[in-house]
PDB file with SEQRES, HELIX, SHEET and CRYST1 records, atoms N, CA, C and O in Angstrom:
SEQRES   1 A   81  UNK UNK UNK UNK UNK UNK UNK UNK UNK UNK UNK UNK UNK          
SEQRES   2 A   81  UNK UNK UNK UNK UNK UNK UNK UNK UNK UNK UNK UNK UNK          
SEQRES   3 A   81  UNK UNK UNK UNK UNK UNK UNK UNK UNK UNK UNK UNK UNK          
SEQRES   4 A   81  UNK UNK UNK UNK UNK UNK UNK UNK UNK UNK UNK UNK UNK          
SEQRES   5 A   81  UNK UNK UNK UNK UNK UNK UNK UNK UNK UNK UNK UNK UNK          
SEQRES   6 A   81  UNK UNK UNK UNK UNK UNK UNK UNK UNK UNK UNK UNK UNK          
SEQRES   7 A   81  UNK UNK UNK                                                  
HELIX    1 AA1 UNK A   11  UNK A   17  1                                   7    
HELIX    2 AA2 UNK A   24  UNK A   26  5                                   3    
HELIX    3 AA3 UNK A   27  UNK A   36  1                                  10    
HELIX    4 AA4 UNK A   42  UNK A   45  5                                   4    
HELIX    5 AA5 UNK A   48  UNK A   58  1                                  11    
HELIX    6 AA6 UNK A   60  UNK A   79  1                                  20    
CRYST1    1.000    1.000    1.000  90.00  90.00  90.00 P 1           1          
ATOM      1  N   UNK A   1      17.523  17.109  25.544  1.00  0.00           N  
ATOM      2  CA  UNK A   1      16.299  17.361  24.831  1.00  0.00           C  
ATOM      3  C   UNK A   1      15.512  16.058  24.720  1.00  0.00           C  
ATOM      4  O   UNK A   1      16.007  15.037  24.241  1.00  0.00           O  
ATOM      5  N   UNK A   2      14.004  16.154  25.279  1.00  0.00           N  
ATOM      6  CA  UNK A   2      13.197  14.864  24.850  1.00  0.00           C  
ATOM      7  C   UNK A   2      12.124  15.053  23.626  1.00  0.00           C  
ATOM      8  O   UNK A   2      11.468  16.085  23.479  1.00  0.00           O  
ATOM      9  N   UNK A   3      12.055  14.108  22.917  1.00  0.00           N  
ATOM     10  CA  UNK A   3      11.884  14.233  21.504  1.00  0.00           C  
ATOM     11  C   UNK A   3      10.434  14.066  22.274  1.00  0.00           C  
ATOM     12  O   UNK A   3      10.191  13.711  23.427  1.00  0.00           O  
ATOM     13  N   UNK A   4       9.328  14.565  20.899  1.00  0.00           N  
ATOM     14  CA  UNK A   4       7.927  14.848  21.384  1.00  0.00           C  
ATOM     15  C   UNK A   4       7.456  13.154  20.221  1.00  0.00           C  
ATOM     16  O   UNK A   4       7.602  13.027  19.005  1.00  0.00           O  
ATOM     17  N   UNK A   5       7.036  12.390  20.987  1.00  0.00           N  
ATOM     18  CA  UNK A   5       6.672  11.328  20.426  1.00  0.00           C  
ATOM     19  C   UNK A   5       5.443  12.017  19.401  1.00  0.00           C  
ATOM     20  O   UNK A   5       5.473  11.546  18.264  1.00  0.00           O  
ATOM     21  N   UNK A   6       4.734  12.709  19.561  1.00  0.00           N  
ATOM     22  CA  UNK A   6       3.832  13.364  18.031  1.00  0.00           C  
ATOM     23  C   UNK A   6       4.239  13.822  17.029  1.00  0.00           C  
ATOM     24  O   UNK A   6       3.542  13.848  16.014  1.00  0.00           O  
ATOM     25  N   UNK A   7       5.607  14.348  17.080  1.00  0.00           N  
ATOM     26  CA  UNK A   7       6.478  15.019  15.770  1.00  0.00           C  
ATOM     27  C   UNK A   7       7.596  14.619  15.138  1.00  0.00           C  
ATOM     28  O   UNK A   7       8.068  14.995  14.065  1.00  0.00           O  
ATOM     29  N   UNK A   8       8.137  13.467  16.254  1.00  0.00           N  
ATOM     30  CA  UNK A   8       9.650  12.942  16.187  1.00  0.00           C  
ATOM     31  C   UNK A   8       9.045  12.027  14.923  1.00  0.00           C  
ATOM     32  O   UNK A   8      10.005  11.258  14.877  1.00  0.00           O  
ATOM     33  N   UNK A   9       8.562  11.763  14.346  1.00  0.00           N  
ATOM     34  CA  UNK A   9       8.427  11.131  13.039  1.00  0.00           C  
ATOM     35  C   UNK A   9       8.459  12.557  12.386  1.00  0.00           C  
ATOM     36  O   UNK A   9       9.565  13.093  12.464  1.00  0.00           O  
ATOM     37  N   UNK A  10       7.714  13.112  11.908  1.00  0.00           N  
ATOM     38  CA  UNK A  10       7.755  14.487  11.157  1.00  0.00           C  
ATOM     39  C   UNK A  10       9.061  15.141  10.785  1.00  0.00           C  
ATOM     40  O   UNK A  10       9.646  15.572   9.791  1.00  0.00           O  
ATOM     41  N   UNK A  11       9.238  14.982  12.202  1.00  0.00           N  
ATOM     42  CA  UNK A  11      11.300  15.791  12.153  1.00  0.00           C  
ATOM     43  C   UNK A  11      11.777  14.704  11.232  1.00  0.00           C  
ATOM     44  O   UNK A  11      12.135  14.994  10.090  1.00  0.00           O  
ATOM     45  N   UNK A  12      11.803  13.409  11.691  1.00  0.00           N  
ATOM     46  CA  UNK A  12      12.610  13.001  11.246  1.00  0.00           C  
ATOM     47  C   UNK A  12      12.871  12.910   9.368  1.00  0.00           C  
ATOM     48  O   UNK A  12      13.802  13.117   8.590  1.00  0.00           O  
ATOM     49  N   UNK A  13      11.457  12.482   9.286  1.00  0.00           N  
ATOM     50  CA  UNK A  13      10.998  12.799   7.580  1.00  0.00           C  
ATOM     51  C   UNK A  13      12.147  13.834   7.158  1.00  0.00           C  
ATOM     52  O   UNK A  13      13.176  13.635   6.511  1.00  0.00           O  
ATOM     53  N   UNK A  14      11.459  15.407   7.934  1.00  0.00           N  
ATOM     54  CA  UNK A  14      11.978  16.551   7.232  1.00  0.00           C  
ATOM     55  C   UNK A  14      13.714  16.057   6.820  1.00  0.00           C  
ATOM     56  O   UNK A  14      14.401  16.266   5.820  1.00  0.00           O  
ATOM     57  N   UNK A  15      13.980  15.324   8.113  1.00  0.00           N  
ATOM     58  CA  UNK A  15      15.820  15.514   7.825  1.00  0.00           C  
ATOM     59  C   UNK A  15      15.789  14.489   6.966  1.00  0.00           C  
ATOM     60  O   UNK A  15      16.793  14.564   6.258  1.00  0.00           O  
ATOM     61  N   UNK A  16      15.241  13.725   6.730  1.00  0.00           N  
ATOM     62  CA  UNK A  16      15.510  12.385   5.316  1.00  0.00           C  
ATOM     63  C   UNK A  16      15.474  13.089   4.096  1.00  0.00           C  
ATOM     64  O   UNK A  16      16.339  12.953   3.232  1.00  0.00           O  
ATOM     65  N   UNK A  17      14.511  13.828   3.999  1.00  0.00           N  
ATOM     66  CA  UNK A  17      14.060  14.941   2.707  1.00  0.00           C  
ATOM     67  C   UNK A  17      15.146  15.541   2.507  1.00  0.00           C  
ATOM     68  O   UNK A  17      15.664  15.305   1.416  1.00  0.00           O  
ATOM     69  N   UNK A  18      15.779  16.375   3.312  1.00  0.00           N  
ATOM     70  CA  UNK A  18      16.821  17.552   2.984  1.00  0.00           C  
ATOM     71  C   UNK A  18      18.229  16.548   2.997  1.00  0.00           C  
ATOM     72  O   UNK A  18      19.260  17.169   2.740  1.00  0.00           O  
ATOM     73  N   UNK A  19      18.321  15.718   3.148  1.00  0.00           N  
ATOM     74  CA  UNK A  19      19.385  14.948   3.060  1.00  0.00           C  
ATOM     75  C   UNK A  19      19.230  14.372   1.704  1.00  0.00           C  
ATOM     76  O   UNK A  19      20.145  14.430   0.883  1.00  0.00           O  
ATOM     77  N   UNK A  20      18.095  13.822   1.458  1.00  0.00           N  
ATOM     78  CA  UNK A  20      18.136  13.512   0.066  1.00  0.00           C  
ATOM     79  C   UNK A  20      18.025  14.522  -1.423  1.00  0.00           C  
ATOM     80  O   UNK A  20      17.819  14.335  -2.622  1.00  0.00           O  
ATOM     81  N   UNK A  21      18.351  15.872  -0.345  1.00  0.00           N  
ATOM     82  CA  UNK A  21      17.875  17.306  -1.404  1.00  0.00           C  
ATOM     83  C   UNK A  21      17.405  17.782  -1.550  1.00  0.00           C  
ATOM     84  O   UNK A  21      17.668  18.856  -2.090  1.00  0.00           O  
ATOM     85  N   UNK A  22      16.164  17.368  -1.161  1.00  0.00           N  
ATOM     86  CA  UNK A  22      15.110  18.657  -1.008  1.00  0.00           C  
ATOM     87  C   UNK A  22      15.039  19.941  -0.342  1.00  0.00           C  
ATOM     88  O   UNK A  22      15.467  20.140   0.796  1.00  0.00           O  
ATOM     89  N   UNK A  23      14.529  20.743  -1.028  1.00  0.00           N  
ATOM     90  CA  UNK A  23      14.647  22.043  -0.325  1.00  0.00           C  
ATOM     91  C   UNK A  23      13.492  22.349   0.513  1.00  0.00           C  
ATOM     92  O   UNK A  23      12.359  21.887   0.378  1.00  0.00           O  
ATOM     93  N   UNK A  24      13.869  23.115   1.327  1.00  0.00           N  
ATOM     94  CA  UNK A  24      12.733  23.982   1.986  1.00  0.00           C  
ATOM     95  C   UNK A  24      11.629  23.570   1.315  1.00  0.00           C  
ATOM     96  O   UNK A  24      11.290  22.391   1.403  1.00  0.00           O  
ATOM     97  N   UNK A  25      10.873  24.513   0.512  1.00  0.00           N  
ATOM     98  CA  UNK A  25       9.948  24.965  -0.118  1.00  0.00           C  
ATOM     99  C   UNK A  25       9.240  24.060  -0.378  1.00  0.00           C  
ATOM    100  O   UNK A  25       8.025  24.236  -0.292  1.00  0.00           O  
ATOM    101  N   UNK A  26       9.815  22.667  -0.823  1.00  0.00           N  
ATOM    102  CA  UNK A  26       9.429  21.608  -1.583  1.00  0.00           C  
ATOM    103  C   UNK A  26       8.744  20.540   0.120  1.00  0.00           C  
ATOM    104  O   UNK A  26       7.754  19.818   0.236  1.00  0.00           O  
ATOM    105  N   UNK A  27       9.422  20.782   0.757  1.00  0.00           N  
ATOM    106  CA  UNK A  27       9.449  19.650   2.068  1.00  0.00           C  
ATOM    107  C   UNK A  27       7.883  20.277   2.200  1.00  0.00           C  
ATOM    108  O   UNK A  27       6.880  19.623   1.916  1.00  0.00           O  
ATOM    109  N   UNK A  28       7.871  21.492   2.622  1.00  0.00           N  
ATOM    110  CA  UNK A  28       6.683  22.557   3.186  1.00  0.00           C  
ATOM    111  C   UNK A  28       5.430  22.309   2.080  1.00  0.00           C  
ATOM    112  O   UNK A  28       4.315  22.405   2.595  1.00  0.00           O  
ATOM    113  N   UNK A  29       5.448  22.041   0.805  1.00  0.00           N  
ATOM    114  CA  UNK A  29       4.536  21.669  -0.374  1.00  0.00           C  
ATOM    115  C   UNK A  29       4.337  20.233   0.120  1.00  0.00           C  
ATOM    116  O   UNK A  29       3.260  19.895   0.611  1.00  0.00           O  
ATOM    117  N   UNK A  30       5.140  19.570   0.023  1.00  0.00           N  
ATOM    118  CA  UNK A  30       4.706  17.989   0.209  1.00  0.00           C  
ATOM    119  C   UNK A  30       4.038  17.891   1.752  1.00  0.00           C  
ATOM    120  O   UNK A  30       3.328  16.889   1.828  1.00  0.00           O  
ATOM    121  N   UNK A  31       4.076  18.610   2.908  1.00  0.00           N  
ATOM    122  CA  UNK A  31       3.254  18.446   3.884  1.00  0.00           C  
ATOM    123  C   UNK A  31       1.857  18.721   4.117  1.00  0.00           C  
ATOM    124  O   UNK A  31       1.009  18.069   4.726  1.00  0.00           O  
ATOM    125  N   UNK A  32       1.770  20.265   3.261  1.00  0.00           N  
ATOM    126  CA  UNK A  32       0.936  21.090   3.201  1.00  0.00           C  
ATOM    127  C   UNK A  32      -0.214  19.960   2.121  1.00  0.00           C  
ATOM    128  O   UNK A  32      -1.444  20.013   2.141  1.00  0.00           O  
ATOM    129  N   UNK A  33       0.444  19.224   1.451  1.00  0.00           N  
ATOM    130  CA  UNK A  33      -0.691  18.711   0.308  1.00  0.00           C  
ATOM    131  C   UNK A  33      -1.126  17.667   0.774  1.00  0.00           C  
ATOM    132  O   UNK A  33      -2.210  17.197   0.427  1.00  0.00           O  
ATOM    133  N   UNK A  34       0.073  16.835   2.116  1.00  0.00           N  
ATOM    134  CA  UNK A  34      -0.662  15.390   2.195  1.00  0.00           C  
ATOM    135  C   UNK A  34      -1.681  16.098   3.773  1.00  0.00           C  
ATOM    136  O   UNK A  34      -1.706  15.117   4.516  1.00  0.00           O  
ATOM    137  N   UNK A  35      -2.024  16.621   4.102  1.00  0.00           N  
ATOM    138  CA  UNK A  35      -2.677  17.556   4.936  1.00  0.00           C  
ATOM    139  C   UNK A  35      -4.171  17.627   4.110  1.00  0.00           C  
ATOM    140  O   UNK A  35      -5.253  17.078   4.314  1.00  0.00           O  
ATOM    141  N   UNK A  36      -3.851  18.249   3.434  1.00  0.00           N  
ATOM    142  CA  UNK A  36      -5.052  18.474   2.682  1.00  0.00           C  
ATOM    143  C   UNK A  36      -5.763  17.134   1.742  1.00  0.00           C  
ATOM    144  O   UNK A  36      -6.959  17.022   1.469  1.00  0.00           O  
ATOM    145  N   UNK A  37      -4.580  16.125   1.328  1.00  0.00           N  
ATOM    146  CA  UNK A  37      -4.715  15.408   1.047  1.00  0.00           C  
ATOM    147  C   UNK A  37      -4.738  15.220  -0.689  1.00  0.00           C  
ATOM    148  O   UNK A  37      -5.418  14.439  -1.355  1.00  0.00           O  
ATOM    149  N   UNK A  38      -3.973  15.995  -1.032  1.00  0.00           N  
ATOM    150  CA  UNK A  38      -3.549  16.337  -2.324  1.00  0.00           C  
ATOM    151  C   UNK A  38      -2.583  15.386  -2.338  1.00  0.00           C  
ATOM    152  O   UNK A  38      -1.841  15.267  -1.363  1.00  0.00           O  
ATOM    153  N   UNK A  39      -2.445  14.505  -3.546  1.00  0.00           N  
ATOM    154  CA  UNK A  39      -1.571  13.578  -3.931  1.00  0.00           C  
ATOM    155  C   UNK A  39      -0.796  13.992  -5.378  1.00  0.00           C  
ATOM    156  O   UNK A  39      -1.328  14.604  -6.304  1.00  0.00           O  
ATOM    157  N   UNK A  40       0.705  13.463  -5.331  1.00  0.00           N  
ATOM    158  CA  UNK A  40       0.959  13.954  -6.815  1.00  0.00           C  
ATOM    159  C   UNK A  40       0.807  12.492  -8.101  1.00  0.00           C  
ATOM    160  O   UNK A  40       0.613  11.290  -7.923  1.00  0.00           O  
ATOM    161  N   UNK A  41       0.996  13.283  -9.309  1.00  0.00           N  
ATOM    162  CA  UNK A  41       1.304  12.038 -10.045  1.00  0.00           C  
ATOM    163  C   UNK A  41       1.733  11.245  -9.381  1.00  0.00           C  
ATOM    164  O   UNK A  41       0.946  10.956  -8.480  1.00  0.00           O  
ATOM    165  N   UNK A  42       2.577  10.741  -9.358  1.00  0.00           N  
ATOM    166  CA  UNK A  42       3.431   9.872  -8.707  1.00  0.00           C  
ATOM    167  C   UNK A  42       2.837   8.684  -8.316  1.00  0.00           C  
ATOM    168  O   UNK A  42       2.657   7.560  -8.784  1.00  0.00           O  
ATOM    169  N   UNK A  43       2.496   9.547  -6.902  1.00  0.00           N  
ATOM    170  CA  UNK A  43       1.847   8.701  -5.908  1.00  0.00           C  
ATOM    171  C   UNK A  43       0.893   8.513  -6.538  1.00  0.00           C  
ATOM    172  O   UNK A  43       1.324   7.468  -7.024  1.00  0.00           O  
ATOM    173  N   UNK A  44      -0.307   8.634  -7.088  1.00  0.00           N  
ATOM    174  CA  UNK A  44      -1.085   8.120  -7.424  1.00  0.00           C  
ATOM    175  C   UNK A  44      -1.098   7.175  -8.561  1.00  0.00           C  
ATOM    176  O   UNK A  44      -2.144   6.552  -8.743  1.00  0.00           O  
ATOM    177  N   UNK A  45      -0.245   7.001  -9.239  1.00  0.00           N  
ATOM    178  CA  UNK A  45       0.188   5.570 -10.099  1.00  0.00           C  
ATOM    179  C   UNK A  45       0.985   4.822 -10.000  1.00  0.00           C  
ATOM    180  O   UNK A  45       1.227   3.752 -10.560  1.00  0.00           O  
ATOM    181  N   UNK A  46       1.466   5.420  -9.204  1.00  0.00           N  
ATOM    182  CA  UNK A  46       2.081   3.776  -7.481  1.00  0.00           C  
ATOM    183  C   UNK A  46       0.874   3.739  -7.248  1.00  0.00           C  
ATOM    184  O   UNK A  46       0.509   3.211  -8.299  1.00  0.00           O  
ATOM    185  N   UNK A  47      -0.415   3.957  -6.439  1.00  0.00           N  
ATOM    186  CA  UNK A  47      -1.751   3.806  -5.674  1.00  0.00           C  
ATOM    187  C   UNK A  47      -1.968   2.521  -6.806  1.00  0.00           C  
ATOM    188  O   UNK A  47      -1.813   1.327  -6.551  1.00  0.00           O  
ATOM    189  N   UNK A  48      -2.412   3.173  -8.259  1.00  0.00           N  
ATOM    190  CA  UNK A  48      -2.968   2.510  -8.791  1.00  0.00           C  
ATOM    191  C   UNK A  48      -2.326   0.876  -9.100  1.00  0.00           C  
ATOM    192  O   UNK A  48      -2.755  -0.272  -9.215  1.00  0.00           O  
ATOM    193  N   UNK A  49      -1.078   1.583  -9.144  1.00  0.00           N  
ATOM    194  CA  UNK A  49      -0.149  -0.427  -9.552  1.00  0.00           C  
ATOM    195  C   UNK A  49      -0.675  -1.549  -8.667  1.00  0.00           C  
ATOM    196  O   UNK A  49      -1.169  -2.635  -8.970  1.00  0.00           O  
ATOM    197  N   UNK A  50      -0.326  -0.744  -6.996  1.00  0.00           N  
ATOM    198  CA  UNK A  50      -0.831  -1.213  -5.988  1.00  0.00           C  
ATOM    199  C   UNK A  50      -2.067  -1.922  -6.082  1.00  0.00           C  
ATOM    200  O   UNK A  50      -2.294  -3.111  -5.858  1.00  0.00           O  
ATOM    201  N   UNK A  51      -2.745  -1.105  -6.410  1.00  0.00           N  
ATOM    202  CA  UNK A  51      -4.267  -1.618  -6.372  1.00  0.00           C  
ATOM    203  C   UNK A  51      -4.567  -3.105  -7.060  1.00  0.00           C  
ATOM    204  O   UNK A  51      -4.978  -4.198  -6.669  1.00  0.00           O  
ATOM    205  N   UNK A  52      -4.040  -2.400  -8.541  1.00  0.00           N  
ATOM    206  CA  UNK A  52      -4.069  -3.556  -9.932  1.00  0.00           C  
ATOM    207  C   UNK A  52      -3.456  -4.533  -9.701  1.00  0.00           C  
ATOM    208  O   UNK A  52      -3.669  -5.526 -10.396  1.00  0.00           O  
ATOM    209  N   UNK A  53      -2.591  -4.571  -8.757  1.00  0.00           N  
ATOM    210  CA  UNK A  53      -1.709  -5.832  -8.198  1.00  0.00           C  
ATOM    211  C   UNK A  53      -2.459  -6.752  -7.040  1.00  0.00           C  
ATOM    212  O   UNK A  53      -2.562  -7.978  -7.081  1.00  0.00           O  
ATOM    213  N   UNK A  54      -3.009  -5.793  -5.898  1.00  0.00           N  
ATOM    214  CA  UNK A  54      -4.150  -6.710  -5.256  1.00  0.00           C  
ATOM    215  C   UNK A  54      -5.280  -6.925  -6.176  1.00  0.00           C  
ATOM    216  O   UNK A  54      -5.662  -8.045  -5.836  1.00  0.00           O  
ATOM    217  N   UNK A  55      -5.786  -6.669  -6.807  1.00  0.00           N  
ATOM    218  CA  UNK A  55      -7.180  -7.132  -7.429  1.00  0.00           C  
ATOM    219  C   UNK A  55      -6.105  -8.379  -7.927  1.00  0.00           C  
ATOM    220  O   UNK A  55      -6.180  -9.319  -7.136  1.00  0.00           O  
ATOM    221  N   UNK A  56      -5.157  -8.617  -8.999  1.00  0.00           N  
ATOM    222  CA  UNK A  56      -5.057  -9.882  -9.787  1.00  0.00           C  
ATOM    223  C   UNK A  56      -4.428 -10.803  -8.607  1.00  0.00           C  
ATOM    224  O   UNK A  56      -3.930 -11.854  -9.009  1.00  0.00           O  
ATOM    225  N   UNK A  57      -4.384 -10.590  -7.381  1.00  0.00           N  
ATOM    226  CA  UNK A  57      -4.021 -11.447  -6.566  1.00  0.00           C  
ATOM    227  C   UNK A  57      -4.925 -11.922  -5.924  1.00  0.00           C  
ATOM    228  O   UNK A  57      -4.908 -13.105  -5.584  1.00  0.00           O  
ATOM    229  N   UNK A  58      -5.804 -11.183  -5.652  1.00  0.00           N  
ATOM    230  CA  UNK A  58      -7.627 -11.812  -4.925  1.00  0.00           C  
ATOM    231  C   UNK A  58      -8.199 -12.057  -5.991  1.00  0.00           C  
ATOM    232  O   UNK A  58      -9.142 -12.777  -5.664  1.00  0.00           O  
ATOM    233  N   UNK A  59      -8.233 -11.855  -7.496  1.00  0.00           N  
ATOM    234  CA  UNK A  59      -8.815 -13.167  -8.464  1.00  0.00           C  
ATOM    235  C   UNK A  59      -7.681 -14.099  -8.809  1.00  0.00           C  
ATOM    236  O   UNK A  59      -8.123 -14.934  -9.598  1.00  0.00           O  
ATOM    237  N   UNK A  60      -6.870 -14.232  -8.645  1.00  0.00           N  
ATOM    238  CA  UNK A  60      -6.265 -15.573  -8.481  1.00  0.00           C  
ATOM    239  C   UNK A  60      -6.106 -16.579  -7.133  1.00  0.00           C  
ATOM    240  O   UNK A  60      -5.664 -17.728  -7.171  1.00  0.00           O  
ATOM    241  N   UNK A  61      -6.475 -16.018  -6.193  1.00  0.00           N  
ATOM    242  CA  UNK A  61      -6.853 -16.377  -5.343  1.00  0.00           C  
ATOM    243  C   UNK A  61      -8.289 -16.627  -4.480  1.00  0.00           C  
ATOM    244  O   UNK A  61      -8.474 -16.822  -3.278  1.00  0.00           O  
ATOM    245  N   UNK A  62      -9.380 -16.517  -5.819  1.00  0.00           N  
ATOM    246  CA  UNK A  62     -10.381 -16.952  -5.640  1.00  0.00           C  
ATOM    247  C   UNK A  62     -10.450 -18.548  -6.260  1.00  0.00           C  
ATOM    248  O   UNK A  62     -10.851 -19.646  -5.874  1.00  0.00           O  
ATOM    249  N   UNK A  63      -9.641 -17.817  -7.766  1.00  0.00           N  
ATOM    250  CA  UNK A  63      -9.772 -18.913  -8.730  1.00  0.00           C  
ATOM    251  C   UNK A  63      -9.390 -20.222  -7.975  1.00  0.00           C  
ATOM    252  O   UNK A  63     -10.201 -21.147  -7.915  1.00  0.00           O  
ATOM    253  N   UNK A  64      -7.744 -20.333  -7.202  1.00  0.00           N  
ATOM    254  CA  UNK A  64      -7.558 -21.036  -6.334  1.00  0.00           C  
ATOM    255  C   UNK A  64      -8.534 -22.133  -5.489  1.00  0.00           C  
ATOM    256  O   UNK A  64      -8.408 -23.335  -5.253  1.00  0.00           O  
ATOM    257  N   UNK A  65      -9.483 -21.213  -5.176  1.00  0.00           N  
ATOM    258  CA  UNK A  65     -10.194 -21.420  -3.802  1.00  0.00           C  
ATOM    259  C   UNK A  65     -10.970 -22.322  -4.323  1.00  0.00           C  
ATOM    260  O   UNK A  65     -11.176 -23.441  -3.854  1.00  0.00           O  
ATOM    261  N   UNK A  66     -11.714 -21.576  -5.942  1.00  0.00           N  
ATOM    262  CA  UNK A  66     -12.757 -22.438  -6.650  1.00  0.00           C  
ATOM    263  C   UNK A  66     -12.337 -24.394  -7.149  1.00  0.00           C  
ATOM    264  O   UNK A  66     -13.119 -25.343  -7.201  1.00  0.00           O  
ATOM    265  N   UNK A  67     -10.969 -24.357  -7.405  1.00  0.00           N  
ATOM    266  CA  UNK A  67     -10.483 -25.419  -7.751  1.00  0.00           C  
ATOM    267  C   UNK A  67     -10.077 -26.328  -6.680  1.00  0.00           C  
ATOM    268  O   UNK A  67      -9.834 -27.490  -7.006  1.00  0.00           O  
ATOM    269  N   UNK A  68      -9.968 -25.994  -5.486  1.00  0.00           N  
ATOM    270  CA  UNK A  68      -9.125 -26.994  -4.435  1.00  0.00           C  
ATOM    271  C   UNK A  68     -10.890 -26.961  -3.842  1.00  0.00           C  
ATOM    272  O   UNK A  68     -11.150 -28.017  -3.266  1.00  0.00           O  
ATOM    273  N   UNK A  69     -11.910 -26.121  -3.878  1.00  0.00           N  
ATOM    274  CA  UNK A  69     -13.689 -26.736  -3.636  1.00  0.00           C  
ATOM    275  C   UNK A  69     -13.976 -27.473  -4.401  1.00  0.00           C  
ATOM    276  O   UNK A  69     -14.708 -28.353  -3.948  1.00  0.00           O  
ATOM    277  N   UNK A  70     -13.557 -27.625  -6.248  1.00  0.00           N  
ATOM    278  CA  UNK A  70     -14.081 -28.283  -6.513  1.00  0.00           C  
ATOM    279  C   UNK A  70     -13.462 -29.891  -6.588  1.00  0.00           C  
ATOM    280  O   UNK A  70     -14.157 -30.907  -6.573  1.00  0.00           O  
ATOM    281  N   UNK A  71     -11.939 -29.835  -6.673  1.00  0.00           N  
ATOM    282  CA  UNK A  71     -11.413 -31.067  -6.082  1.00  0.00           C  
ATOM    283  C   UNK A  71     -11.872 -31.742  -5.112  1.00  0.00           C  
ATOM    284  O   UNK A  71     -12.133 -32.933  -5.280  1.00  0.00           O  
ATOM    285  N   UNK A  72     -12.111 -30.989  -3.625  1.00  0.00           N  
ATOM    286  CA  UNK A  72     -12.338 -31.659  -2.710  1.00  0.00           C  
ATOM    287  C   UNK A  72     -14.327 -32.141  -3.042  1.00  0.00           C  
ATOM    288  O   UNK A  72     -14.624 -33.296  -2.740  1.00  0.00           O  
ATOM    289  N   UNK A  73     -15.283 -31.381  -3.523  1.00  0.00           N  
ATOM    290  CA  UNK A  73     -16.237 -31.800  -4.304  1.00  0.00           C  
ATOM    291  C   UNK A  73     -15.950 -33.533  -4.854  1.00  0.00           C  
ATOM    292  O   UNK A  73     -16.379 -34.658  -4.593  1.00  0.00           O  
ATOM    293  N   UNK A  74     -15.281 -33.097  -5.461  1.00  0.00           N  
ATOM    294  CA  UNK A  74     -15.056 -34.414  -6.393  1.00  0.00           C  
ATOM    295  C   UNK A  74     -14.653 -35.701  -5.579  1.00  0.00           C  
ATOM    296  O   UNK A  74     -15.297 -36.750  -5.605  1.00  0.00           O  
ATOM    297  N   UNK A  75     -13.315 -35.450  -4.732  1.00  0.00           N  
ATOM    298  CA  UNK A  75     -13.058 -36.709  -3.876  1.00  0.00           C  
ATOM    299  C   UNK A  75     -14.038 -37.209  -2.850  1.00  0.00           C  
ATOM    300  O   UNK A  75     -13.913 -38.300  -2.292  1.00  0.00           O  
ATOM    301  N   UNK A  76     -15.200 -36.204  -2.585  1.00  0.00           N  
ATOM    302  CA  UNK A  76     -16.536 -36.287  -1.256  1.00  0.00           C  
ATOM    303  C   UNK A  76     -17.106 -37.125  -2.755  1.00  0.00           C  
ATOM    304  O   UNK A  76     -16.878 -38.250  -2.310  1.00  0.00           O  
ATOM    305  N   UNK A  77     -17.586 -37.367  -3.970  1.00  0.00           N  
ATOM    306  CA  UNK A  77     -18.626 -37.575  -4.234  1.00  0.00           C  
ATOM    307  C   UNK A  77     -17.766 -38.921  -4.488  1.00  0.00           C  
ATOM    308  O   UNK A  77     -18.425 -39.949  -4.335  1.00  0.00           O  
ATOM    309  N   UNK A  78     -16.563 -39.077  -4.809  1.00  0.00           N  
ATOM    310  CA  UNK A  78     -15.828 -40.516  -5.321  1.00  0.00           C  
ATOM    311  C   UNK A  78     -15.929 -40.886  -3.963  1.00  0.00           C  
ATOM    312  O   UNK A  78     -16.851 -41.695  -4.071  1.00  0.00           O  
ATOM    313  N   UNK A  79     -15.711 -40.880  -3.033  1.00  0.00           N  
ATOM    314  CA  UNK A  79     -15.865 -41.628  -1.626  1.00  0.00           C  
ATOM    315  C   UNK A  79     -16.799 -42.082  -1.547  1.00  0.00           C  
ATOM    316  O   UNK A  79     -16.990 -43.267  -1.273  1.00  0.00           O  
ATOM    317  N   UNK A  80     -17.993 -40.883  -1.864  1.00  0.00           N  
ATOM    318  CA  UNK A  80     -19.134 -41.870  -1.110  1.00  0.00           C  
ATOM    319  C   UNK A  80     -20.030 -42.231  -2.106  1.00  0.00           C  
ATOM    320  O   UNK A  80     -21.243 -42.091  -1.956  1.00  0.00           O  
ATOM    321  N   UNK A  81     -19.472 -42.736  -3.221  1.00  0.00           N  
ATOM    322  CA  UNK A  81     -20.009 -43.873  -4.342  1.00  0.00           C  
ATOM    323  C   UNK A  81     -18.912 -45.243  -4.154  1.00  0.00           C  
ATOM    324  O   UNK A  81     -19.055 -46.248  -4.851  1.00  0.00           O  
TER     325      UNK A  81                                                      
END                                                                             
């Protein structure tokens, strides 16, 4: 048998799911919704942690940016006095 490189992820999901317990019904709900694009709790406050975790990492990593400009500011203006 040659696995269909478009589904052999899909299959494989399904058998991770039912190995970890899931039933039928439940595997067939969780496809049917990310299809449509229905998300559950869950996932969506993982999304959000996610999110809240890059934002305080790109403002601390602006803040960064602002301080090693204004250092180097500072050593350009002590040089060339």
């Amino acid at each position: 048998m040659i696995p269909d490189p478009e589904t052999a992820g899909i299959v494989q999901r399904i058998f991770e799911l039912t190995a970890q317990g899931m039933g039928k019904q439940r595997i067939c709900r969780l496809f049917e919704n990310r299809e449509k694009g229905v998300i559950s709790e869950k996932t969506y406050c993982m999304m959000m942690k996610n999110y809240e975790n890059e934002q305080t990492s790109l403002e601390t990593d602006i803040v960064k940016s602002e301080e090693v400009l204004a250092k180097t500011k500072q050593t350009e203006a002590n040089v060339g006095s």
